[in-house]
Each structure stands twice: as structure tokens, then as C-alpha cells.
C-alpha positions in Angstrom: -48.1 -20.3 -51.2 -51.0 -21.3 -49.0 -50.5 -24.9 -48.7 -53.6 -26.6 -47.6 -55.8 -23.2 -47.8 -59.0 -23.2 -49.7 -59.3 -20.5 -52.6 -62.5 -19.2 -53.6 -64.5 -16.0 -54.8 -67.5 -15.3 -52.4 -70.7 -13.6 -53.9 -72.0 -10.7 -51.5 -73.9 -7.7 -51.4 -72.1 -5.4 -53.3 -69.0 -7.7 -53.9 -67.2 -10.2 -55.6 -64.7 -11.0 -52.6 -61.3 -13.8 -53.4 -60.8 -15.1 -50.5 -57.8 -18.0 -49.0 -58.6 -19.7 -46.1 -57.3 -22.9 -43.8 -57.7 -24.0 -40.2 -59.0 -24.9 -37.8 -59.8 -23.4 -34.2 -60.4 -19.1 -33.4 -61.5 -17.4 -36.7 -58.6 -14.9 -37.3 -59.7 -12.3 -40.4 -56.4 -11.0 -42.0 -56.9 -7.9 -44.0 -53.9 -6.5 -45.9 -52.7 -2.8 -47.3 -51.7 -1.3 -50.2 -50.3 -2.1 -52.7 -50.7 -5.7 -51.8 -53.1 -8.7 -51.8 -54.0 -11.0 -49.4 -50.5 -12.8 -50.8 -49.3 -10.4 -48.4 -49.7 -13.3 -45.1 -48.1 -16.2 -47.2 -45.7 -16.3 -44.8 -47.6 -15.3 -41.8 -50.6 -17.7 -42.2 -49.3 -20.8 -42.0 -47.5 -20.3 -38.3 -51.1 -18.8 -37.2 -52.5 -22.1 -38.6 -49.6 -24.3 -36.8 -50.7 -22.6 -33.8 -54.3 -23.4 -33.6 -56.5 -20.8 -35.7 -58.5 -20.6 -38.8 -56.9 -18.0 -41.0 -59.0 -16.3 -43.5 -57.2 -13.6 -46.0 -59.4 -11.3 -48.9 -58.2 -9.4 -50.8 -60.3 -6.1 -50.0 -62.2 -4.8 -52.5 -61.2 -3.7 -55.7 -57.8 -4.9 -55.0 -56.1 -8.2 -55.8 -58.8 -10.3 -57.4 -61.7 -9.3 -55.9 -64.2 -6.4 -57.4 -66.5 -4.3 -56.4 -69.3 -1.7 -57.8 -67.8 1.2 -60.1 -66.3 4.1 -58.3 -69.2 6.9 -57.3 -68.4 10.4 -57.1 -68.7 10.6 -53.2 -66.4 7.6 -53.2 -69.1 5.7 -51.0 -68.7 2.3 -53.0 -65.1 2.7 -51.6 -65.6 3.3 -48.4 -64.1 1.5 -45.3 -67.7 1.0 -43.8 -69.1 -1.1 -47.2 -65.7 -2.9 -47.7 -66.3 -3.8 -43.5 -69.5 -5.1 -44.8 -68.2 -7.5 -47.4 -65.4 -8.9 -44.6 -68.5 -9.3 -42.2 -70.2 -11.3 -45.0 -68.0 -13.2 -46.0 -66.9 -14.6 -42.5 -70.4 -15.3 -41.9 -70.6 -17.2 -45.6 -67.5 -19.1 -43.9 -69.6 -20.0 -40.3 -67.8 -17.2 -38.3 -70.3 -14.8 -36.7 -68.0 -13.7 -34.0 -64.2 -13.7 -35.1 -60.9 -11.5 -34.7 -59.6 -9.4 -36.9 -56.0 -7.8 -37.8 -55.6 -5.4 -40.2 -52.2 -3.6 -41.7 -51.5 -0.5 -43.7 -55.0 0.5 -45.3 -56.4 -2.7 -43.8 -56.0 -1.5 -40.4 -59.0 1.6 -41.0 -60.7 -0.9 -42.3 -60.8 -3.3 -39.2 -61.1 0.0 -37.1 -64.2 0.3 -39.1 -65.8 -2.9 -38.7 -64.9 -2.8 -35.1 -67.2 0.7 -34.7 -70.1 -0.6 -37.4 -70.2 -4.8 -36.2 -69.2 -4.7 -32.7 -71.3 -8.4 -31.8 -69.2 -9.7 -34.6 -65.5 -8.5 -32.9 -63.9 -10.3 -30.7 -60.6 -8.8 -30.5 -59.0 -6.0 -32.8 -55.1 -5.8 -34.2 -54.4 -2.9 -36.0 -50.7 -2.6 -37.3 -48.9 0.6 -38.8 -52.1 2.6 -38.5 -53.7 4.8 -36.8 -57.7 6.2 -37.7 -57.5 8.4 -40.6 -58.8 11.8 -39.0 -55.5 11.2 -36.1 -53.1 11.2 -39.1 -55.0 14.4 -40.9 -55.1 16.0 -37.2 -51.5 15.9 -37.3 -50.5 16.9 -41.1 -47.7 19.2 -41.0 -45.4 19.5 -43.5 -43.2 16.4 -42.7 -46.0 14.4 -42.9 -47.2 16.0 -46.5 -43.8 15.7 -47.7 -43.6 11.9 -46.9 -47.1 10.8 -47.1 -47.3 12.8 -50.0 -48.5 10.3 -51.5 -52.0 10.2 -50.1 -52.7 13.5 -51.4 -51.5 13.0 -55.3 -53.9 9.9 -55.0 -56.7 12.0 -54.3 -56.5 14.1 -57.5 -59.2 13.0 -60.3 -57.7 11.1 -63.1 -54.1 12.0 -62.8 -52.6 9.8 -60.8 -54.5 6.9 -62.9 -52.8 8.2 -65.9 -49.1 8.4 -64.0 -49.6 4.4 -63.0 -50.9 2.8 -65.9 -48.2 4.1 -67.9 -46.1 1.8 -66.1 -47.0 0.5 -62.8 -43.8 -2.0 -62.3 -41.9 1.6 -62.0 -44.4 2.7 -59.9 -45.5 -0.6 -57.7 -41.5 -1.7 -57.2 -40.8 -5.0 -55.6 -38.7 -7.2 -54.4 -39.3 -10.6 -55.1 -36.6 -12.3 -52.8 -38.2 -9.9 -50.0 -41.5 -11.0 -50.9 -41.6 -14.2 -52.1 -41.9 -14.7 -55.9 -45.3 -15.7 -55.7 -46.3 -12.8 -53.7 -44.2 -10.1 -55.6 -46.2 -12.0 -59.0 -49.8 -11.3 -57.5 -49.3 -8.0 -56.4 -47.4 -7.4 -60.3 -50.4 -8.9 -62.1 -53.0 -7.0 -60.1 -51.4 -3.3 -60.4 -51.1 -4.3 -64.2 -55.1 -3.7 -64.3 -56.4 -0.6 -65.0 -59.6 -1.4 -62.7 -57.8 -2.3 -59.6 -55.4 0.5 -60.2 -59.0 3.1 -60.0 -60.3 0.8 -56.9 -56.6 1.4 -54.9 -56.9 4.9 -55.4 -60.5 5.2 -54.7 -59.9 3.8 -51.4 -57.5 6.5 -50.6 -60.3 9.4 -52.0 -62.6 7.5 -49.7 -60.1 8.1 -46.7 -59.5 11.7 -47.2 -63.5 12.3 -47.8 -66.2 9.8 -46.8 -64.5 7.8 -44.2 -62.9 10.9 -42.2 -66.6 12.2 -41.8 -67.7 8.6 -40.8 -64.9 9.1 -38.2 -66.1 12.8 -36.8 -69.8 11.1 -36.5 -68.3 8.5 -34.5 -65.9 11.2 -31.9 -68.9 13.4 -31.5 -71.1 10.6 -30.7 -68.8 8.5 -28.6 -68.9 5.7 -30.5 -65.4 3.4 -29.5 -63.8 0.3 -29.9 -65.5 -2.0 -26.9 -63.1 -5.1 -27.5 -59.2 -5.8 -26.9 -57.0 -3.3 -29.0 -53.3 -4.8 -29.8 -51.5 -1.8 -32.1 -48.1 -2.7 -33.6 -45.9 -1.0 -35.9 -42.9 -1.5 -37.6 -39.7 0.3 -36.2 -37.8 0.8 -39.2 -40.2 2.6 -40.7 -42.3 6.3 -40.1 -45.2 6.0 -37.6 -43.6 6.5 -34.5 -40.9 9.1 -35.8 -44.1 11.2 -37.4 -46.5 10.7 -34.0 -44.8 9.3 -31.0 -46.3 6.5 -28.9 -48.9 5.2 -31.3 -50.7 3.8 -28.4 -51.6 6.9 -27.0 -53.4 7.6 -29.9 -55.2 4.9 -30.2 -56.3 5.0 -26.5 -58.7 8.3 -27.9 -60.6 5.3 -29.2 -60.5 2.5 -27.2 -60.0 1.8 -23.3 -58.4 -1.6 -23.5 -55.3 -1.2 -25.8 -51.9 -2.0 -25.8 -48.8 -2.7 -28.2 -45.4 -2.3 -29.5 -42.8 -2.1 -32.3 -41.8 -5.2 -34.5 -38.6 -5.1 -35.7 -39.3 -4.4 -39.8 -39.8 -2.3 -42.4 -43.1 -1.6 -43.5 -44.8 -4.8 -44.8 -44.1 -7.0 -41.4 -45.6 -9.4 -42.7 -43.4 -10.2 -44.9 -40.3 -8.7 -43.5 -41.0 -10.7 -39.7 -43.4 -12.8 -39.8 -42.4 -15.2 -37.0 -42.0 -12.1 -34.5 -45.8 -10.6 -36.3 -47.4 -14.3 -36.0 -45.9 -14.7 -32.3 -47.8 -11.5 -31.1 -51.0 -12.1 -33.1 -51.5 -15.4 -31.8 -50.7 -14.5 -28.3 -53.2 -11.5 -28.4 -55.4 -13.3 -30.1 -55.4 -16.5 -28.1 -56.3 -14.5 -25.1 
């Protein structure tokens, strides 16, 4: 994976960050979601590189094989605004100030985030199979609870630990063919550690607690995204059948957004990445 992409651990604040990197031309910040790494773009990197960006993938913090501070009780150290602050530091450690960022699954709150918190350091904003966090808990119902039900047994204390440790391959399932070996490996090896298994869960405490009130400051105050907004999603799986048009969500946020459905399940980036890569470097690019 990664041919020709630099690997290395960047010190910041609060945050030891891994980070993969290669390129040259527009900085493009790729940030992935849950359960994965930043293995996620192996296939998805390398055609943004062929077509004239620097790619640069973390893995977020806490996840993969980057850590962060221990959890706090108002799941702060997890929050999407200080894990924005590590990916603003370490693009600036890197030479980009001003840069564009994608982010998928849990990644996308945290691009929304450091969209709201570091607008001078945005230049344009993809967000894919996402929408803010207080949209989706505006709209719970009891479809959503019953297949997001997830979110909500990751918020308990100490249980769901317990349940994934005992044996994460059962719980984390992968396909390695689907993946890539490599890929499915990374992702195995890092939800084999107790540590990143607390930090993956903390970030969803975070969302249900911390980082929805960081979102009601923001609406009251009319804080919005001020850059280009692409939103994509993946048709063979549950946003649109849960919400409708997730553009029309987004557009509470931001005034120059647009998107559509790629043809995938879930992880598109590893599903279809050509069709992914195509419309990230064409919004991007513009």
C-alpha cells in the first residue's frame, strides 16, 4: 500500500498523530471513519496523486496508530474540535496552511468541525456519508435507533469495552479481498488494542455529548461553513433511505453545497474508488 508515500508519527499539542503522505500540487487532507485507519484511501490515494495533489491520510486520534491524552469524563480529549486541531497541526508541520479537506463516516464531523473552528485554513470541504451530528439526533426515530443502534450501546460506560475486547475480529468483521489484505491487517491489528478500542468509542461519547453542544453554539450563533461544500454518499447503503436528499441538510449549514450518490456500499473508498477519486479531484481542482 502507499507506494512512494512518506510514513511518519508527528508530535503535536495534545497528540501523537501517524500520518502517510505523497505528492505533489493542492494539499488534499483525507480523514477516514470508523472502524478504519487511514489504510482506508490505499486505493483512493494514489489516483488523487496521479492526478496532481498531495494526499495526506492520519489516522485520527486514538485510532489506527496514532494516540492521544486518556479519555476525560466530559469526553473533551475526544472531541471533534481537539482532534480538528491535531489535523490543522499537522498540515502545517507538513507546509500546508491553507489545504482541502474530505472526510468520511466519523471523519466527515470532524472536517465539518475544522471547517467551523479554522476557516483561513479551508479551502474547500468534502464530507461523505455524513451529515452534523445534532441533524442525525434531530431525526432519531425508531428506524434510526434500531439501525444506528449502535451509536447508542457505544455510549454506555465500560460495557461495550468489555463486549469488543472479548473478541474484536467477531465484532470488527472484514473482508480482506474487499479491502485489500493490507488494509483489512491494519484495521485487525488496531481493534486488537484495548487503547484504541476506549479512543473509538470515546469519539462516539464525544458525538452524542460534547460535540452536539459544540454544534447548538455554532446554530444559535450562526456560525457556517464559508467554503465549497461537495456531500456524497454511498447508494447502497442507509443515509438517504433514513433522511432524503442529504444535501438539503447540509444546506442548513452551508450556502455553497452540492453533491450526489456513488455507487457503493459504505466504505467508498474502498468499494469505488475510481468513481470517489474522480469526484474528489474534480471538486477539489476547482
Amino acid at each position: 500500500m502507499f507506494d512512494d508515500f512518506h510514513a511518519e508519527t508527528i508530535e503535536v499539542d495534545e497528540a501523537s498523530v501517524f500520518v502517510r503522505h505523497g505528492g505533489e500540487g493542492p494539499p488534499l487532507l483525507l480523514l477516514h471513519g470508523h472502524p478504519r485507519t487511514s489504510a482506508t484511501w490505499h486505493r483512493v490515494a494514489p489516483l488523487l496523486v496521479a492526478r496532481g495533489f498531495t494526499v495526506v491520510c492520519p489516522d485520527l486520534r486514538g485510532y489506527g496508530r496514532s494516540r492521544g491524552p486518556a479519555p476525560t469524563a466530559d469526553h473533551s480529549a475526544h472531541a471533534k474540535r481537539a482532534v480538528a486541531k491535531d489535523m490543522v497541526q499537522v498540515m502545517r508541520s507538513l507546509g500546508h496552511d491553507r489545504f482541502g479537506v474530505a472526510g468520511h463516516d466519523r471523519g466527515a464531523p470532524v472536517a465539518f468541525r475544522l471547517t467551523l473552528d479554522h476557516p483561513e485554513a479551508v479551502s474547500r470541504v468534502a464530507l461523505l456519508d455524513g451529515l452534523p451530528l445534532t441533524e442525525h439526533l434531530a431525526r432519531v426515530d425508531a428506524r434510526f435507533a434500531t439501525q444506528w443502534w449502535h451509536w447508542f450501546f457505544f455510549a454506555q460506560p465500560d460495557i461495550p469495552e468489555r463486549v469488543i475486547t472479548a473478541d474484536p475480529d467477531s465484532w470488527y468483521r472484514g473482508d480482506p479481498v474487499r479491502m485489500g489484505q493490507e488494509n483489512h491487517d491494519e484495521m485487525r491489528q488496531a481493534t486488537r488494542n484495548p487503547d484504541v478500542v476506549r479512543a473509538m468509542l470515546e469519539d462516539y461519547r464525544a458525538g452524542l455529548t460534547i460535540d452536539a453542544r459544540h454544534e447548538d453554539a455554532d446554530r444559535a450563533s450562526g456560525v457556517r461553513i464559508r467554503c465549497p461544500a461537495l456531500i456524497l454518499w454511498s447508494l447502497r447503503d442507509d443515509l438517504e433511505d433514513l433522511y432524503g436528499d442529504p444535501v438539503a441538510i447540509w444546506r442548513n449549514w452551508a450556502a455553497d453545497v452540492h453533491g450526489h450518490g456513488i455507487d457503493s456500499g459504505h466504505h467508498m473508498a474502498e468499494e469505488a474508488p475510481e468513481p470517489l477519486a474522480a469526484s474528489l479531484a474534480a471538486f477539489f481542482a476547482g
